[in-house]
C-alpha positions in Angstrom: 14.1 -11.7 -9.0 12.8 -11.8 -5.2 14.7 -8.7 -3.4 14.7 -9.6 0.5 15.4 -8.4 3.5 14.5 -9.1 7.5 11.3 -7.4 7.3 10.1 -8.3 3.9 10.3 -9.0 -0.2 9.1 -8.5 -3.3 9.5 -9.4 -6.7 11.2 -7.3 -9.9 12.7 -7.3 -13.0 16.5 -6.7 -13.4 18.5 -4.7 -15.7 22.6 -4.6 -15.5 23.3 -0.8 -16.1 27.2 0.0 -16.3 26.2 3.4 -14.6 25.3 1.8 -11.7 27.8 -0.2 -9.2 27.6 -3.6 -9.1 26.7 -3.4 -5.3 23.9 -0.9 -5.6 20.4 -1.8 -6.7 18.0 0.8 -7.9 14.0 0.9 -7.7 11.6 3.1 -8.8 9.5 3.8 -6.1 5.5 4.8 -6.4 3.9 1.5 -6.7 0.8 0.8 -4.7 1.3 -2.2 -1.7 -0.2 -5.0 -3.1 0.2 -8.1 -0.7 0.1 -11.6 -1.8 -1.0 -12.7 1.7 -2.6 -9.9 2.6 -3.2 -10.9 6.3 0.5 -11.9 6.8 3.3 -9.5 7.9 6.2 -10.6 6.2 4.4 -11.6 3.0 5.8 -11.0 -0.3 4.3 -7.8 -2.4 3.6 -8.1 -5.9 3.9 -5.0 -6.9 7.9 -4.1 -6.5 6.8 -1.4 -3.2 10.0 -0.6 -1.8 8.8 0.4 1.5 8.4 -3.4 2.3 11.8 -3.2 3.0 12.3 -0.1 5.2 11.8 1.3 8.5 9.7 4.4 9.4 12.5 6.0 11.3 12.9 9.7 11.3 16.8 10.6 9.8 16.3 13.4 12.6 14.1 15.8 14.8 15.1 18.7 12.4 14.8 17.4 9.3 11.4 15.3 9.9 12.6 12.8 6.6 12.7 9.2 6.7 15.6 6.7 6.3 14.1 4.6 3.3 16.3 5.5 0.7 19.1 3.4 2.8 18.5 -0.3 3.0 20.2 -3.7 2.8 19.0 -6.4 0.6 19.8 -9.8 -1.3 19.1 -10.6 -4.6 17.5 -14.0 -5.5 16.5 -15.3 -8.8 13.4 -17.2 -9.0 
């Protein structure tokens, strides 16, 4: 499946789990960024790298964390 958003995709395999909601997708994250054009911005990355998909935003001053753990994306098979 190609997992999309406005600032990019990438591909992974999907597994329906009952324990998760049916709008909720879940990723392992750790995987190295691995761009199939890897001069282009927006290109897709091979490697299921979440952070394709999220902005480096600060949640706050205090907490110094990131938002990436909270992003919208579409699902479309292949």
């Amino acid at each position: 499946m190609r997992v999309v958003n406005g600032r990019g995709a990438f591909l992974a395999d999907v597994k329906l789990d009952i324990c998760i909601r049916a709008d909720v997708v879940m990723l392992a994250t750790g995987a190295s960024y691995a761009p199939l054009v890897p001069v282009q911005m927006d290109t897709l990355d091979k490697h299921s790298t979440p952070n394709v998909l999220t902005l480096d935003k600060d949640t706050s001053k205090l907490g110094q964390n990131t938002v990436a753990h909270t992003r919208l994306c579409v699902g479309r098979a292949l």
